[in-house]
ROSE-4610 file (N, C-alpha, C; in Angstrom, 1 decimal, always signed):
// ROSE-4610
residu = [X/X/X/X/X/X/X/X/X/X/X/X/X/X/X/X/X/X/X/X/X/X/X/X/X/X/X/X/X/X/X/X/X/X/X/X/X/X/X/X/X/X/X/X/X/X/X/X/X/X/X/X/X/X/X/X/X/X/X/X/X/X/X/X/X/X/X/X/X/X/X/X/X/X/X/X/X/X/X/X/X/X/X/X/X/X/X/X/X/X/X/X/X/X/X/X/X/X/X/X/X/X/X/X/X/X/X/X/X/X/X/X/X/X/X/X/X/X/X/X/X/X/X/X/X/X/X/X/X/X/X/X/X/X/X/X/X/X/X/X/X/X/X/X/X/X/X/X/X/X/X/X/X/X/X/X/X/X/X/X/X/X/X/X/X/X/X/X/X/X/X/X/X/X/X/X/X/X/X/X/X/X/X/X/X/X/X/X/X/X/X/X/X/X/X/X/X/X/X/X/X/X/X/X/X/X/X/X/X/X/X/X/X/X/X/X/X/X/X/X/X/X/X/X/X/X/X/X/X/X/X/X/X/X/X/X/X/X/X/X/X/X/X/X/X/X/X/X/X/X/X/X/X/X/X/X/X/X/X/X/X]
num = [1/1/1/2/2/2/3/3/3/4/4/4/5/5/5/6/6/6/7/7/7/8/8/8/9/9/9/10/10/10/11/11/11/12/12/12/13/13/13/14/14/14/15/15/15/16/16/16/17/17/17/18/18/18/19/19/19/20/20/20/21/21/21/22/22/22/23/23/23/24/24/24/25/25/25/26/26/26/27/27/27/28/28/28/29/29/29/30/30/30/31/31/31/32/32/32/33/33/33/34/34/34/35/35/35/36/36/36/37/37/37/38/38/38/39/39/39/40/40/40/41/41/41/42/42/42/43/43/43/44/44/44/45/45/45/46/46/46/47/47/47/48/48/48/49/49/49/50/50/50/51/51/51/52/52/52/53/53/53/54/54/54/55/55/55/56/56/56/57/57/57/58/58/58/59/59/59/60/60/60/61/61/61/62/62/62/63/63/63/64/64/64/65/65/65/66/66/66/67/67/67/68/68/68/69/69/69/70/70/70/71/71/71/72/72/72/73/73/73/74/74/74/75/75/75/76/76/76/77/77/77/78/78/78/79/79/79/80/80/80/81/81/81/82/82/82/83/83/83/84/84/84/85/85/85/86/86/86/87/87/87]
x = [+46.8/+47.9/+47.5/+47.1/+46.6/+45.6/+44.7/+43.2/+43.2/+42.6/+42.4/+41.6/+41.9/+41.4/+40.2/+38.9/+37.7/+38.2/+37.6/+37.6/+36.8/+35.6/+34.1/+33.9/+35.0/+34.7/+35.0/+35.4/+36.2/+35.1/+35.5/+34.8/+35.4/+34.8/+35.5/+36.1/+35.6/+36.6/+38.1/+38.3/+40.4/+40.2/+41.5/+41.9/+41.7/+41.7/+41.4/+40.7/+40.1/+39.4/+37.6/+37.1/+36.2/+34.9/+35.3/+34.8/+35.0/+33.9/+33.8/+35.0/+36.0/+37.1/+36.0/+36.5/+35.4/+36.5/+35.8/+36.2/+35.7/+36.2/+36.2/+36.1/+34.9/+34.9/+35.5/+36.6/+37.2/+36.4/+35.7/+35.2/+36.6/+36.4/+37.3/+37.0/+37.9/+37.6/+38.8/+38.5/+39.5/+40.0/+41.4/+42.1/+42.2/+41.7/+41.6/+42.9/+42.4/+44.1/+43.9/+45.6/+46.5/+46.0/+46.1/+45.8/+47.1/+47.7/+48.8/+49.4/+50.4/+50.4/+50.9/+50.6/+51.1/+51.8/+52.6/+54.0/+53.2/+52.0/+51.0/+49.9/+49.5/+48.5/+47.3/+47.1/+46.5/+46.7/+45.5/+45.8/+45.8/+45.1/+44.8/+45.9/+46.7/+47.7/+49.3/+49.1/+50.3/+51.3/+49.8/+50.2/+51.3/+51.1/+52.3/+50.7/+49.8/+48.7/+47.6/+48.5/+48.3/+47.8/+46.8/+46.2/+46.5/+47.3/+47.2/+45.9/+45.0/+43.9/+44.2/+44.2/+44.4/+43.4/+43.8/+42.6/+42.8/+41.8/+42.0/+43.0/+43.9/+45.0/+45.9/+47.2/+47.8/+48.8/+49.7/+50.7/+49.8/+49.1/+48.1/+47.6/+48.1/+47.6/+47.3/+46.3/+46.1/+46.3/+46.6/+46.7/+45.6/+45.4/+43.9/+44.7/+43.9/+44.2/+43.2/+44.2/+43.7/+42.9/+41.8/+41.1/+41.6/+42.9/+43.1/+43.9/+44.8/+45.1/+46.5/+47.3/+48.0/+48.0/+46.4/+46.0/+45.8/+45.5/+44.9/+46.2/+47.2/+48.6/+49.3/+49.3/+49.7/+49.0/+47.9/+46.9/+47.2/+47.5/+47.6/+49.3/+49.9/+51.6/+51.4/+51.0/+50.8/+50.2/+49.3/+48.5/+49.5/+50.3/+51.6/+52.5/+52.8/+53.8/+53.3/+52.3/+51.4/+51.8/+51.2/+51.2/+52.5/+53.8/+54.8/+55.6/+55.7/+55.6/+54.8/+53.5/+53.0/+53.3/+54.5/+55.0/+56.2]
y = [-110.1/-109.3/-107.8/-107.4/-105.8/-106.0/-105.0/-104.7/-103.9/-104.4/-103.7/-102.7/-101.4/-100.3/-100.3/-99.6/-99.6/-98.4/-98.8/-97.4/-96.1/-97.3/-96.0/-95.9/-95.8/-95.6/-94.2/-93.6/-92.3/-91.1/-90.0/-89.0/-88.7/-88.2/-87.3/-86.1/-85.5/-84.0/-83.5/-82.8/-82.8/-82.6/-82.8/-83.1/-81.7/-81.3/-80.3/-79.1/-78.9/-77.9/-78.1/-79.1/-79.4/-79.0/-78.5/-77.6/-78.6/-78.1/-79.5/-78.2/-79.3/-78.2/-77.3/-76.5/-75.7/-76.0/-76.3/-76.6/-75.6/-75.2/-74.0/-75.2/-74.6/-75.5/-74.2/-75.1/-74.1/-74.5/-74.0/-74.8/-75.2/-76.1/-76.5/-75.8/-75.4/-74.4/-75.0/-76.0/-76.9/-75.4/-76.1/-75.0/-75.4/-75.0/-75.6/-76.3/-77.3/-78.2/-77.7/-78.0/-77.5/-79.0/-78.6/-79.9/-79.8/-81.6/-81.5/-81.7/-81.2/-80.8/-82.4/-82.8/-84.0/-83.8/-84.8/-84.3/-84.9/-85.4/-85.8/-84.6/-84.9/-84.4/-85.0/-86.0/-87.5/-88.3/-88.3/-89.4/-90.8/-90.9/-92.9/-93.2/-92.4/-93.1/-92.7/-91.7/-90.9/-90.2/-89.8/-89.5/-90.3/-91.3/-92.5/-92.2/-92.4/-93.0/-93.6/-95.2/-96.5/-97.0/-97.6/-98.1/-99.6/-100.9/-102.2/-102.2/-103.4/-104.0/-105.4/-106.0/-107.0/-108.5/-109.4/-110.5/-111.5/-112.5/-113.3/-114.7/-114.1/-115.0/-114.4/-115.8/-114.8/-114.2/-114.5/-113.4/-112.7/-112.9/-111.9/-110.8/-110.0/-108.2/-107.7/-106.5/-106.0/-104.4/-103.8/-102.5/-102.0/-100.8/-99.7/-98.2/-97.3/-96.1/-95.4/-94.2/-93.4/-92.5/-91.8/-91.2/-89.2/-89.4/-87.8/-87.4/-86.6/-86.1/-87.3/-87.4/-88.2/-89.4/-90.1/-91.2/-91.5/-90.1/-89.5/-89.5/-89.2/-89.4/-90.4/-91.6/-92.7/-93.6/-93.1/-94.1/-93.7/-92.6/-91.9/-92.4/-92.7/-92.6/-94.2/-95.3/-96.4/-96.8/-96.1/-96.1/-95.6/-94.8/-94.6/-95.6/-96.1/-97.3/-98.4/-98.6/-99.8/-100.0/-98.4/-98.7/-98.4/-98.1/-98.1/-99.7/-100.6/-102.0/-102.4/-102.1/-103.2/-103.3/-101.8/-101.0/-102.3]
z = [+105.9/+105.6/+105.5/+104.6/+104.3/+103.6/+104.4/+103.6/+102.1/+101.2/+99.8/+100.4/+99.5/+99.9/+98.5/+99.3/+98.1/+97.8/+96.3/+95.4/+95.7/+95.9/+96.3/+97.2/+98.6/+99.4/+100.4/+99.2/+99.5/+98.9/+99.3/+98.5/+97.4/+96.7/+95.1/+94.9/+96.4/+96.2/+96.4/+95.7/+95.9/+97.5/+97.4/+98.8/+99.4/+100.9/+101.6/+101.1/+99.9/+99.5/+99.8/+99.7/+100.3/+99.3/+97.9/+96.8/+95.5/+94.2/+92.8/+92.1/+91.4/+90.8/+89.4/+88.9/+88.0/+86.7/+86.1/+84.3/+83.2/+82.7/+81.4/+80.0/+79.4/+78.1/+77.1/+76.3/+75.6/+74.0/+73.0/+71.5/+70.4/+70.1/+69.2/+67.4/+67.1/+66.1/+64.9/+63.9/+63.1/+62.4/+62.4/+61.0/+59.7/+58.5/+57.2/+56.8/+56.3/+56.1/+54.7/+54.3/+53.2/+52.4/+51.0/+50.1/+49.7/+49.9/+49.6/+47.9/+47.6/+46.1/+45.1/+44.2/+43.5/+42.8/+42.3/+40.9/+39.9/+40.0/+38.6/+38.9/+36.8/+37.0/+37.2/+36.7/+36.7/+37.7/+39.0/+40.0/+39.6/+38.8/+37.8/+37.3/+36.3/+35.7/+35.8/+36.7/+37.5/+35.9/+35.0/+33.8/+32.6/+33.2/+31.8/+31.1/+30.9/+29.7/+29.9/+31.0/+30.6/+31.9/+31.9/+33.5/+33.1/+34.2/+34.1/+34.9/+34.1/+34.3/+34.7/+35.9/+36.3/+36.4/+35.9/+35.1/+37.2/+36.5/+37.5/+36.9/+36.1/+36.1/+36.8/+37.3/+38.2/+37.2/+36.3/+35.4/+34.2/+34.0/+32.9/+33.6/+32.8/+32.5/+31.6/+31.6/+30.3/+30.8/+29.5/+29.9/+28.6/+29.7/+29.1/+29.4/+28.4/+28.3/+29.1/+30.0/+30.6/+29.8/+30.8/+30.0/+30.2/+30.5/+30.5/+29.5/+29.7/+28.4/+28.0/+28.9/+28.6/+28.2/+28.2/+27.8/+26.3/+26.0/+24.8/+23.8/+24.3/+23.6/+23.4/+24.4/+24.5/+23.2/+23.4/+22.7/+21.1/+20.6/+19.5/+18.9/+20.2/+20.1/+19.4/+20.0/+20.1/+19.0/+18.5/+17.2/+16.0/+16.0/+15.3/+14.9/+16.1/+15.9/+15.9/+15.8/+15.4/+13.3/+13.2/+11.8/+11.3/+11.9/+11.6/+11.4/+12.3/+12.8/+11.2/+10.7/+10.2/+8.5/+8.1/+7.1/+6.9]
């Protein structure tokens, strides 16, 4: 039917110029990325306080206090109405 044409059987240079094309190396020069801004101030506890600590049960949870400022409050708020509850 029709002969497959070889790949490598051709030359590599553009057509009718008979010349290697010439290539310009341009340096890639990164532009400082922007840090993007958060509505917390706390990445851990997205500032509620309170981290869930997950067991290897599957419906049991426990929760723990953050260690930033807001954890510091929760923990103090909680300790308030602990001894209010036990009044």
């Amino acid at each position: 039917m029709s002969q497959q044409l070889n790949m490598f059987g051709t030359q590599d240079l553009p057509l009718f110029s008979g010349t290697c094309p010439r290539a310009t190396v341009h340096p890639f020069t990164p532009r400082p990325q922007r840090i993007q801004g958060t509505l917390f101030k706390c990445p851990i506890c997205h500032d509620t306080g309170r981290i869930t600590v997950r067991t290897q049960h599957p419906h049991t949870c426990h929760f723990r206090y953050c260690w930033c400022e807001a954890g510091r409050k929760a923990l103090e708020q909680d300790r308030a109405n602990k001894g209010k509850k036990e009044e």
